[in-house]
Wavefront OBJ file of the C-alpha trace (Angstrom):
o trace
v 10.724 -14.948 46.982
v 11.036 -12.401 44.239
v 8.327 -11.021 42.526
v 7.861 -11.381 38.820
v 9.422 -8.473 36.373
v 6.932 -7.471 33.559
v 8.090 -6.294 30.625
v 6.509 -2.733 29.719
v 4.036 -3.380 26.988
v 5.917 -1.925 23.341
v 4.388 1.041 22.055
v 4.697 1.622 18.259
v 6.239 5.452 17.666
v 3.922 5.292 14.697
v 0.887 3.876 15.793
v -1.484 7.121 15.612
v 1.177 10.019 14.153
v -0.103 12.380 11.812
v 1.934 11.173 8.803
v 0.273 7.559 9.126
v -3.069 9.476 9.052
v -2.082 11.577 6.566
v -0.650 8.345 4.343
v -4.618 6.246 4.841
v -6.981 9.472 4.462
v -10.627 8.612 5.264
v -9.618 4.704 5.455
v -7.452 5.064 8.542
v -10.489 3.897 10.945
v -10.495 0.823 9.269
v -6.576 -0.006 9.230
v -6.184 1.159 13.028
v -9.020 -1.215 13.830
v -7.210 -4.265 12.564
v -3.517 -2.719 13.308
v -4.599 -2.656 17.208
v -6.515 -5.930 16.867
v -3.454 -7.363 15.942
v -1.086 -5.659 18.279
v -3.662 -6.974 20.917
v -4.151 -10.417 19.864
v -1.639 -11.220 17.331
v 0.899 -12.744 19.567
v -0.936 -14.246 21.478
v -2.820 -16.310 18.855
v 0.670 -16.744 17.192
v 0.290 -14.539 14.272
v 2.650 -12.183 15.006
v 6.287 -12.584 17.088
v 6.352 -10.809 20.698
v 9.194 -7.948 19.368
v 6.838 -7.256 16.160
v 4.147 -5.853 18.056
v 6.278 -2.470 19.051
v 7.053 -2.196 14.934
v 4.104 -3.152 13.873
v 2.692 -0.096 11.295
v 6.700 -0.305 9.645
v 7.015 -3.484 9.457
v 3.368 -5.500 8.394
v 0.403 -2.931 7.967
v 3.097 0.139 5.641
v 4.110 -2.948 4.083
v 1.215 -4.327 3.456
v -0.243 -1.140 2.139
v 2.559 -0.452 -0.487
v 1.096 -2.979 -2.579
v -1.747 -0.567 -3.006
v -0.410 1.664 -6.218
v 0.499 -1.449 -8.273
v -2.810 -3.657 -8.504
v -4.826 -2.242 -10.795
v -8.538 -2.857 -11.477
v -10.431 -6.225 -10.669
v -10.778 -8.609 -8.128
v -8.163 -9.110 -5.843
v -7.447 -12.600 -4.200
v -4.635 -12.888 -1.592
v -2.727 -16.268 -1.353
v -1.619 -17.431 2.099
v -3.319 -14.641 4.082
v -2.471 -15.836 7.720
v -2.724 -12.737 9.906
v -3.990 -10.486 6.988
v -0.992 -9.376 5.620
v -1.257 -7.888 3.356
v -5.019 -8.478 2.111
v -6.785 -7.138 4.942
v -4.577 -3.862 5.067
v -5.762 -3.621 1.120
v -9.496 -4.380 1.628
v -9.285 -1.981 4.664
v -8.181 1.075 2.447
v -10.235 -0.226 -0.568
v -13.794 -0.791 0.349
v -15.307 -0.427 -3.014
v -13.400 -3.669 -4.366
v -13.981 -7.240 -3.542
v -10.985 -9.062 -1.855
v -11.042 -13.324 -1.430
v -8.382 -13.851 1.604
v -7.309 -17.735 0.794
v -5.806 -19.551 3.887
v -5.340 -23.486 4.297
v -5.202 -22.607 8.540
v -8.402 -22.961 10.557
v -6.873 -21.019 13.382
v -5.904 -18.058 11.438
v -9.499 -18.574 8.929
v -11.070 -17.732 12.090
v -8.932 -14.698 13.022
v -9.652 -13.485 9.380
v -13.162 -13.726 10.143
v -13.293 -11.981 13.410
v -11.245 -9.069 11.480
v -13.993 -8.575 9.164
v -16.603 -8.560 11.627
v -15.053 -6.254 14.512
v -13.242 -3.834 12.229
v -16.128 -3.643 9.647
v -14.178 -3.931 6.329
v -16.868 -6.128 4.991
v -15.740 -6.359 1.635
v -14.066 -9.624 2.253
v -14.680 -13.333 1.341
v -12.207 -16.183 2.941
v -11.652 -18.795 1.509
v -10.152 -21.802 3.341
v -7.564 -23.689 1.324
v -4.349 -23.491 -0.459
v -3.709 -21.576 -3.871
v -3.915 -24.635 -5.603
v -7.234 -26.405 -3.893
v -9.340 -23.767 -4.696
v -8.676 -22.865 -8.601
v -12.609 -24.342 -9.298
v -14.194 -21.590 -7.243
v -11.733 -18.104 -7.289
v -10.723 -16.158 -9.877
v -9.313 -13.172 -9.647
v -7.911 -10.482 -11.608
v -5.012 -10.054 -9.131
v -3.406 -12.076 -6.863
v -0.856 -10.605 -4.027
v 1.098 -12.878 -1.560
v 3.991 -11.935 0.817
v 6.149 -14.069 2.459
v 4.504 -17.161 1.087
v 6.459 -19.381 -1.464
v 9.725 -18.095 -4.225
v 8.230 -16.703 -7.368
v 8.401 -19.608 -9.570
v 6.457 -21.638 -7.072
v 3.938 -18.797 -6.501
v 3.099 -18.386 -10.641
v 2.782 -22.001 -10.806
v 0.086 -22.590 -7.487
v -1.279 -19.051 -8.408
v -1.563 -18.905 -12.016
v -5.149 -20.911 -12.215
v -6.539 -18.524 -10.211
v -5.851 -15.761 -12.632
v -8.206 -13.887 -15.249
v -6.514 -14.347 -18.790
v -4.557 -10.828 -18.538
v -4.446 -10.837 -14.623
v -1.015 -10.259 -12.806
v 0.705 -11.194 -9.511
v 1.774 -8.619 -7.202
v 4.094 -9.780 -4.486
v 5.990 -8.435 -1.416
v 9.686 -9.512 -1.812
v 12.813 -8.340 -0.246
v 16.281 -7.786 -1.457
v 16.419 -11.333 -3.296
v 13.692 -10.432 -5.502
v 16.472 -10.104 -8.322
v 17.786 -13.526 -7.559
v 14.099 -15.153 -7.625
v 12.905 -13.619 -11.163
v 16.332 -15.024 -12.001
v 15.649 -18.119 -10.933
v 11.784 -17.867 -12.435
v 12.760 -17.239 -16.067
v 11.683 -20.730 -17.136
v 8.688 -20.774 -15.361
v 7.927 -17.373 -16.304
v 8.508 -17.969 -19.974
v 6.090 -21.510 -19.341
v 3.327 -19.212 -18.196
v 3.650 -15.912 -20.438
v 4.990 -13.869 -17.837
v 7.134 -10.552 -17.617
v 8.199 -8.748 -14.784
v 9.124 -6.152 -12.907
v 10.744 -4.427 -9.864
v 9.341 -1.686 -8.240
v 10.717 0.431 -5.024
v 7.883 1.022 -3.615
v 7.615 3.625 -0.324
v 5.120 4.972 2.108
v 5.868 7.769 4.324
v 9.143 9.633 5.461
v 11.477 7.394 7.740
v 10.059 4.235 6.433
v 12.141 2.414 4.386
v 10.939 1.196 1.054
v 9.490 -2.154 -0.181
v 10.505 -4.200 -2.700
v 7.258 -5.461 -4.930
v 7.241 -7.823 -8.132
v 4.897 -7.108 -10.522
v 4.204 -10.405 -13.037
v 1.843 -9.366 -15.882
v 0.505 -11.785 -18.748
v 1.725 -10.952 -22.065
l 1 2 3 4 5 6 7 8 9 10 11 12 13 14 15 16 17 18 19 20 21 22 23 24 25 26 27 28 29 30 31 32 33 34 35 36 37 38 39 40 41 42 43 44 45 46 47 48 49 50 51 52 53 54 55 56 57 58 59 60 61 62 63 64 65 66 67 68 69 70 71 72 73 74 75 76 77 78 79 80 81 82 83 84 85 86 87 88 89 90 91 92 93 94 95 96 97 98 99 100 101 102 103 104 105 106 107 108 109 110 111 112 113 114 115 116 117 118 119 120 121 122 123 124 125 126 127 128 129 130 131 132 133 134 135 136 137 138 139 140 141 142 143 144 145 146 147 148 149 150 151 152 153 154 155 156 157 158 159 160 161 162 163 164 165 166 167 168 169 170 171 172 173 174 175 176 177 178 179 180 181 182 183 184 185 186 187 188 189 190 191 192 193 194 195 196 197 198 199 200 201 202 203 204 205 206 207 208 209 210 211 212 213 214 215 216
């Protein structure tokens, strides 16, 4: 009989270096709290894959967080939060501004709610439903999604829940060209414009690609 080969847990080369520090100021407690919840739990309770957990700051909380420069003022509601990417990264670094986390999954509402309550970024409310169930009771002067729906399916489920000049900031990746493309009609339908941004974080990282959709 042979015994059983663990795999060494995966450690994240940026989990805890100065520049990621540096990058979330006096909100880092509150992102490293949910980052190692996350790395703990998240596979486990199937939010993340096994081989994200060693990549985890690069590839879901920087990403996340690069939404930050392009929201603006208001309320922020984020559509199809599952694990809390990236609306729990936001609310983390933003405590003075109200975030609704929208989910349809009672497993992963749950998670969202333990977040809150363990890491202390209490200026949450979630919301379980889809984008399009809940119109009656959120409205929101932004709304951010990332890897949820294509554009022209996001503006027309996410829309409703906008304030009459509110705008959709998403997290796309190198088809966001192809999708605005493919959006134009839509778009036009709902009085959109937008834009492309390259948006970074810290040295080494690469950049993310965010859409910016703005009522005219």
């Amino acid at each position: 009989m042979t015994d059983d080969v663990l795999e060494p847990p995966q450690i994240d080369p940026l989990s805890g270096s100065a520049a990621v520090r540096e990058y979330f100021g006096d909100t880092y407690p509150r992102v490293l709290a949910f980052a190692d919840m996350l790395a703990a739990e998240g596979v486990e309770r199937g939010l993340i894959g096994p081989r994200e957990v060693g990549r985890l700051w690069e590839r879901h909380i920087l990403n996340s967080a690069a939404l930050a420069p392009y929201l603006g003022d208001g309320r922020v509601a984020d559509v199809g939060s599952g694990a809390g990417l990236p609306g729990m990264v936001l609310a983390a670094m933003d405590p003075s501004r109200d975030y609704v986390l929208i989910e349809p999954m009672e497993r992963r509402i749950q998670w969202l709610f333990e977040v809150a309550e363990r890491c202390g970024i209490d200026n949450v409310l979630v919301v379980r439903g889809r984008a399009e169930e809940v119109t009656e009771s959120v409205e929101a002067d932004i709304v951010t999604a990332r890897a949820v729906a294509a554009i022209d399916k996001l503006v027309k489920w996410c829309s409703p829940l906008l304030s009459p000049h509110g705008r959709l900031v998403l997290l796309k990746g190198r088809s966001a060209a192809d999708e605005l493309d493919r959006a134009k009609y839509t778009l036009r339908k709902q009085r959109f414009t937008g834009e492309i941004h390259t948006a970074g974080t810290i040295a080494g990282v690469d950049a993310t690609t965010v859409v910016v959709l703005t009522r005219s």
